[in-house]
N, C-alpha and C positions, 0 to 999 in steps of 0.2 A: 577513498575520500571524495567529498564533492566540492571540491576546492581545487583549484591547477596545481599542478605540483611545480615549485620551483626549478627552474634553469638547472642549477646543481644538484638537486636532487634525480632529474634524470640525466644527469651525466655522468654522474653518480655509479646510478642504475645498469650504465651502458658497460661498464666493466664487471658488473657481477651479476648480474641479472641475465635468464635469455628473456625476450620480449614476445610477445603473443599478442597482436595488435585486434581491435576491434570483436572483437569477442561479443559475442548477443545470447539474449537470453529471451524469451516473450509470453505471454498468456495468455493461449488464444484461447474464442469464442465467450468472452467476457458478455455480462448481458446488456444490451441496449438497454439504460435505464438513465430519464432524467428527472431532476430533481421536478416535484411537485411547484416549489416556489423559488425563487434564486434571493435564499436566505441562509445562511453557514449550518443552523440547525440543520436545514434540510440537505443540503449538498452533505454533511457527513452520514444522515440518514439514507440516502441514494448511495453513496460511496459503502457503508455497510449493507444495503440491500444489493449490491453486484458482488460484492465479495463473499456475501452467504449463498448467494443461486448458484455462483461458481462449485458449492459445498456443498447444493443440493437440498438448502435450506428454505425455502418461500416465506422470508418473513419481509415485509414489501414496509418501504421507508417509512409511512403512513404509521406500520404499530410502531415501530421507535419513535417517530415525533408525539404518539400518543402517550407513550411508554414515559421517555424522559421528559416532556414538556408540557404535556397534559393535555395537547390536544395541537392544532392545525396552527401553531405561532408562528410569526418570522422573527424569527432570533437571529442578532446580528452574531453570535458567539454559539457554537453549539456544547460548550460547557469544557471544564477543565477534562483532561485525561483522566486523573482518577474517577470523578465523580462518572464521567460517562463508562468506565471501565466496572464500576460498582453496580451499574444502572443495566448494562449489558451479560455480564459474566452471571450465568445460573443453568438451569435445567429451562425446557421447554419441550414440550409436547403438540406437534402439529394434526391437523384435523385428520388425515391420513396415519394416525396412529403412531408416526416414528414418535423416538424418542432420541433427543440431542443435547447435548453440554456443550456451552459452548464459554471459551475460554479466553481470555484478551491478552494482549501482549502488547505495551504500547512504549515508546519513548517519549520525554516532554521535550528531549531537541533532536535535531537529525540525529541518528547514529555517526560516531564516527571512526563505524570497520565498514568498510564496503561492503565484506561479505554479507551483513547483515540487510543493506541493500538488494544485496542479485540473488542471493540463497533462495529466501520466498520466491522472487520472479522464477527460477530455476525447478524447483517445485511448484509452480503455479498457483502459487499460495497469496492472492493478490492482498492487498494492504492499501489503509489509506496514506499519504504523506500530505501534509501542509505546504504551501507555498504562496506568499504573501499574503499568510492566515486564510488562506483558501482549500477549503479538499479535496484532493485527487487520488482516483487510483493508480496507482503505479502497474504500467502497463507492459512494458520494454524495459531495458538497459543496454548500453555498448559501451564497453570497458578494454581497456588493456590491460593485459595479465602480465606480471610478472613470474618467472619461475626463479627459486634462491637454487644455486647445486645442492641443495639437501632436499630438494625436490620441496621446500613451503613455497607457497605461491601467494602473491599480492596483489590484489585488484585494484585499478587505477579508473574510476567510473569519469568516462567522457559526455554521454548523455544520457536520459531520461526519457522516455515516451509514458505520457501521463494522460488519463482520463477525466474530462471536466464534466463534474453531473450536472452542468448549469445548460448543457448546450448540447447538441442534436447533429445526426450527420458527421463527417471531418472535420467540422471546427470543436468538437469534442477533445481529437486529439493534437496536443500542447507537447511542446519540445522544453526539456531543462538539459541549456547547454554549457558544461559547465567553465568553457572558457567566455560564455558571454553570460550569463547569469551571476548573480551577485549570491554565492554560498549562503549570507547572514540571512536571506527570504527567506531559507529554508527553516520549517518549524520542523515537529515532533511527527513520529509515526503513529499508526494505530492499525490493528490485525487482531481480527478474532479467528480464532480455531474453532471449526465444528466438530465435535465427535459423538458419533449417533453409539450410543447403548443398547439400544434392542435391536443389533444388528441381524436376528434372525427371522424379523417382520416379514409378513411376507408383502406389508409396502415397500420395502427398501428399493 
């Protein structure tokens, strides 16, 4: 959850739980990319062009703000999750011959299983999250684990390492800590899946 967990809830915990403290997960070599304009259309635009280069996909912020907005706008909203998820989700065919489908997966509010959190980061599957309607890619997590004796296990997310496409350098990387951050900033997710079809190109 990204929310503290109540006093009693881990005291709770301390008699049936073992604890696994600080637990990290990461996604390295993300690509250095910042937003064209520091306008929301374009910071989600930037936050989906690092998340398809990570896939191996080169489609640069530029065709999506052409794509869904028709051209070079500063939009303060870069559009509801469905509609951007309708706008996104299809086949594409790049200059170098692949061929890709690429697939969206989005929430309209935070999740709330953690797993659904660290999983992607764990696979390196980066994703955007919203945070006081701003987007970020989700970069890190540090969580404490729970284990139940039936061996199910629970994730207790302590912070966040997020990438901001508005800004260049280390002040890029933004901390959501969740004993000083207010849970309610947290908006919806959005992750699109690449999967190339003609895996036997011999671009691949």
């Amino acid at each position: 959850m990204l929310s503290p967990a109540a006093p009693a809830e881990k005291k709770k915990v301390a008699f049936s739980l073992t604890q696994l403290p600080d637990q990290k997960a990461s996604i390295r070599n993300l690509a250095f990319v910042v937003a064209q304009q520091k306008c929301e259309n374009w910071a989600w635009a930037a936050g989906l062009e690092i998340s398809l280069l990570k896939q191996g996909v080169p489609l640069r912020q530029n065709f999506w703000t052409d794509k869904v907005n028709g051209g070079a706008l500063c939009l303060a909203n870069a559009g509801t999750m469905e509609s951007l998820a309708k706008q996104v989700e299809g086949e594409y065919v790049l200059p170098d011959g692949r061929h890709f489908k690429l697939e969206v997966r989005y929430t309209e509010t935070v999740p709330n299983s953690s797993d659904k959190i660290v999983v992607p980061i764990a696979l390196a599957q980066p994703y955007i999250l919203y945070w006081r309607a701003h987007a970020y890619i989700v970069e890190a997590a540090v969580w404490n684990e729970y284990v139940y004796p039936n061996g199910q296990k629970y994730m207790e997310i302590k912070e966040l390492t997020l990438i901001d496409p508005y800004e260049s350098g280390e002040k890029r990387r933004v901390k959501y800590d969740v004993e000083k951050n207010d849970a309610s900033e947290l908006g919806g997710t959005f992750q699109v899946v690449a999967t190339q079809l003609n895996a036997t190109s011999p671009w691949k």
